[in-house]
C-alpha positions as CSV (number, residue, x, y, z in Angstrom):
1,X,133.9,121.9,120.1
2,X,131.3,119.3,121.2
3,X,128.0,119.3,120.3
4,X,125.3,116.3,120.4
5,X,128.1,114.4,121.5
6,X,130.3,114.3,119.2
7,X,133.2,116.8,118.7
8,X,133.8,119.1,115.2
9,X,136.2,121.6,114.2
10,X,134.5,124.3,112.8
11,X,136.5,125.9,109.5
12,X,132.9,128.7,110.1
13,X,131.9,129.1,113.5
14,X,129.0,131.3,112.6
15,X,127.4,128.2,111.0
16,X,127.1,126.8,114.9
17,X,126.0,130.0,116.3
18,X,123.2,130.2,113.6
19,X,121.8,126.7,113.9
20,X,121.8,127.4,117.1
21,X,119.6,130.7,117.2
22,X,116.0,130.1,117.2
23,X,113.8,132.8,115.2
24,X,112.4,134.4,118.1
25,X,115.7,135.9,118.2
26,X,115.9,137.8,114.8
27,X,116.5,137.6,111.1
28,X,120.1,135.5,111.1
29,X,118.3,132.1,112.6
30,X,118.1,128.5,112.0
31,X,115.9,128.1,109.7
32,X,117.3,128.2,106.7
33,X,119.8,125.4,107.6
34,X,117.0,123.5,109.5
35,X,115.6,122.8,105.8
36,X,119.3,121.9,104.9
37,X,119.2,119.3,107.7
38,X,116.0,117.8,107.4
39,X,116.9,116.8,104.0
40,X,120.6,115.5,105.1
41,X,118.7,113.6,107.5
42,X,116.5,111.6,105.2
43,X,119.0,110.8,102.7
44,X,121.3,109.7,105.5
45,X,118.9,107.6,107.2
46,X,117.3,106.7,103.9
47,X,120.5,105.0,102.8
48,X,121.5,103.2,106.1
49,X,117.5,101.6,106.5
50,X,118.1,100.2,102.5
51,X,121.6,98.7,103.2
52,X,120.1,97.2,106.4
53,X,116.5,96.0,105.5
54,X,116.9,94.6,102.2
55,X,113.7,92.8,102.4
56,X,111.6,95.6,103.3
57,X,109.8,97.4,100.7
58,X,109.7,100.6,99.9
59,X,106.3,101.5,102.2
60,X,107.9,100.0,105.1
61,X,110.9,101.5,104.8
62,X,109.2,104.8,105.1
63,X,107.6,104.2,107.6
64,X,110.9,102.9,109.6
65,X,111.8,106.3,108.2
66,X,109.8,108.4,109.5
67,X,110.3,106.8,113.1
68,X,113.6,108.2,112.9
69,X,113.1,111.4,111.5
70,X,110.1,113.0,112.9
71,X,110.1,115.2,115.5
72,X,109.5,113.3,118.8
73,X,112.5,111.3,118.0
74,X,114.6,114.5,117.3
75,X,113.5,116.3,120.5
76,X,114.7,113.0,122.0
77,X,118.0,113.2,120.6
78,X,118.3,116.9,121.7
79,X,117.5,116.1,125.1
80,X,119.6,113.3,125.5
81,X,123.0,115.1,124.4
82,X,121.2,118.1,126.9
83,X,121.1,120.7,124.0
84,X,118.7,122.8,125.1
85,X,120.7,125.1,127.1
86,X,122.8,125.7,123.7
87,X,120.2,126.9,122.0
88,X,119.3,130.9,122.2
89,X,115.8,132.6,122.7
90,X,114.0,135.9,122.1
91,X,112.6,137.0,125.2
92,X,108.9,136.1,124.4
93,X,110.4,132.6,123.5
94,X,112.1,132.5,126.9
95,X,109.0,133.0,128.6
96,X,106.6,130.6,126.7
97,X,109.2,127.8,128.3
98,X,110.3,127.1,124.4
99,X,113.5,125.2,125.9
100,X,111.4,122.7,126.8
101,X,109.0,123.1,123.5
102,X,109.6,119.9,121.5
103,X,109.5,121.5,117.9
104,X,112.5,124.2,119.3
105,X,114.5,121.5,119.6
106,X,114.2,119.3,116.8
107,X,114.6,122.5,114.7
108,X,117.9,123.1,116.4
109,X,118.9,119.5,115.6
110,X,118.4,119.4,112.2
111,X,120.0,123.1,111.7
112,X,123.5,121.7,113.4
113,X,122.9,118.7,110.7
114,X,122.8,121.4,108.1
115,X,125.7,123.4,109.8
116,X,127.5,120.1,109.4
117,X,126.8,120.0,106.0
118,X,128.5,123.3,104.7
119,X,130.9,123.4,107.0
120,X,132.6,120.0,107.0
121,X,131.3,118.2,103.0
122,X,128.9,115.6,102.7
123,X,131.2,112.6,104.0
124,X,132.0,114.1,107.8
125,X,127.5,115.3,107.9
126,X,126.7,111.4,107.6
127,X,129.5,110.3,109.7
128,X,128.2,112.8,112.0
129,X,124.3,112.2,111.5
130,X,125.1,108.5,112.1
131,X,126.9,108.5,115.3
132,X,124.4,111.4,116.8
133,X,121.2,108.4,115.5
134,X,122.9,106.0,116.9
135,X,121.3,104.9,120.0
136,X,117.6,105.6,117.7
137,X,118.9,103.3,115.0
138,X,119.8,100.2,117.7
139,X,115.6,100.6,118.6
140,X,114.4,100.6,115.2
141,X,112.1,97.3,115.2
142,X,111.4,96.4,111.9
143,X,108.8,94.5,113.3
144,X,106.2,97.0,114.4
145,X,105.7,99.0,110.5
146,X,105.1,95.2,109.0
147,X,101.5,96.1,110.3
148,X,99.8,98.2,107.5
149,X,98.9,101.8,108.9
150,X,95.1,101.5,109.3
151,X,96.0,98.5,111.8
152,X,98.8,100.5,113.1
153,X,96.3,103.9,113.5
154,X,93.7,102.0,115.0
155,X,96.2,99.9,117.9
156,X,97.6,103.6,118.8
157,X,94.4,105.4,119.3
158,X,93.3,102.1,121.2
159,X,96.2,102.3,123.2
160,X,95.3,106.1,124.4
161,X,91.6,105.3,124.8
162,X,90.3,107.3,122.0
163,X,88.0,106.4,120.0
164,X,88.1,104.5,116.2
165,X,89.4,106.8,113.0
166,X,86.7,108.1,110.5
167,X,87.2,107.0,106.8
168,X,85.2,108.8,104.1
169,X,85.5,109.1,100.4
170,X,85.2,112.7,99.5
171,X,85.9,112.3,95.4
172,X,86.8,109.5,92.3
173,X,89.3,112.1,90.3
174,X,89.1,111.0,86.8
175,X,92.8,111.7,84.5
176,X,93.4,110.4,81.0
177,X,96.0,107.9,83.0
178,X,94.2,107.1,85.8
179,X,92.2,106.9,88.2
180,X,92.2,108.5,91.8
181,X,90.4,108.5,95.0
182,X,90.5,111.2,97.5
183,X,89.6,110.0,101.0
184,X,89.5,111.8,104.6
185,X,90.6,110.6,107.6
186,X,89.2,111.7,110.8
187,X,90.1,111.7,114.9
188,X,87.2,113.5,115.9
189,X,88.4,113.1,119.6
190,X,91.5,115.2,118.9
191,X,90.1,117.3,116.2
192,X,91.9,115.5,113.5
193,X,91.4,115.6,109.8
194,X,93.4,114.7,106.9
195,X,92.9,114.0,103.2
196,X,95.0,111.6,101.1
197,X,95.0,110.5,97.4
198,X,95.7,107.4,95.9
199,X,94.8,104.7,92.9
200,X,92.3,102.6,94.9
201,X,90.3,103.4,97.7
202,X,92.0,101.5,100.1
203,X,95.5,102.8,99.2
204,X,94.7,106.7,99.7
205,X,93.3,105.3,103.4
206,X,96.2,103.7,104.0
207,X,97.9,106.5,102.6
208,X,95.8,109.0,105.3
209,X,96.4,106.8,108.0
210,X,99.8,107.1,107.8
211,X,99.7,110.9,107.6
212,X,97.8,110.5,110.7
213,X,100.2,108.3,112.4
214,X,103.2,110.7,111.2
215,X,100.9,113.9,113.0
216,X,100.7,111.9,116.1
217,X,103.7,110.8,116.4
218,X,105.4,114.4,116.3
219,X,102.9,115.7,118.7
């Protein structure tokens, strides 16, 4: 059998038919092995981006990271290997268009990774993981996360026309080790807020910012 292009002998072909059963449907669905797949996913990608980048640190190779992994990129990947008429609907689900709904498909790709996982052992999942990402991977441009996120926030609301981020320090949290600062980051235009933590004041906005970007970037 075939599925997002590449071909797999099932030993449990229940494991496809599940990762391939949205919620909507009932109790026996995807979701359980869509947390199994998300977390096959990062590791997989994880290690590839530190074998290739070995002068990247670790920040940017999260944020190469989460280029890959989030879900824009993996409702991509589900369109391009035309997945979407695999994947079965409840009724209501069928009506609300949720072929086409962007989170409905990444979920299905990351439950198949999953699938992949108990079904064929760790070694075949990354095999398979790798030659599904592979056209992603080839894009991956180091170049664009060597901008720190604030920069990186402010060019992509720019880019849209919206207006500037809001920064605000809402605490100082004092520990016996340390220090922290509790910041918020707003988009009022979109109705955006998020809070981020970190040991200076300028790492928990850059910290924020990049939640922000990460939220953007999977809508």
């Amino acid at each position: 059998m075939k599925i997002l292009g590449q071909k797999i002998d099932w030993t449990d072909p229940s494991l496809i038919a599940q990762a391939l059963t949205h919620r909507s449907v009932g109790k026996k669905n995807n979701e359980r092995l869509e947390f199994l797949g998300d977390s096959i996913l990062s590791l997989v990608i994880s290690n590839l981006l530190y074998q290739k980048y070995s002068n990247l640190t670790e920040g940017e190779l999260s944020r190469l990271r989460s280029q890959l992994v989030k879900g824009k990129t993996l409702a991509e990947v589900a369109r391009h290997y035309q997945l979407g008429t695999s994947i079965k609907l409840g009724q209501g689900e069928i009506k609300s268009g949720g072929v086409n709904k962007s989170s409905v498909l990444a979920d299905a790709v990351e439950a198949i990774f999953g699938a992949v996982l108990l079904d064929q052992g760790y070694v075949v999942a990354k095999q398979f993981i790798e030659a599904v990402m592979q056209p992603w991977l080839r894009q991956v441009d180091p170049s664009v996360i060597k901008k720190d996120a604030k920069s990186q926030l402010q060019e992509m609301l720019q880019q849209q026309g919206l207006e500037l981020p809001i920064y605000k320090l809402l605490a100082e949290i004092e520990t016996e080790e340390m220090t922290q600062f509790k910041v918020l980051c707003q988009v009022k235009t979109l109705a955006l807020t998020i809070e981020s933590k970190g040991s200076s004041i300028k790492k928990a906005e850059q910290s924020a910012a990049n939640k922000m970007i990460e939220i953007l970037g999977s809508q």
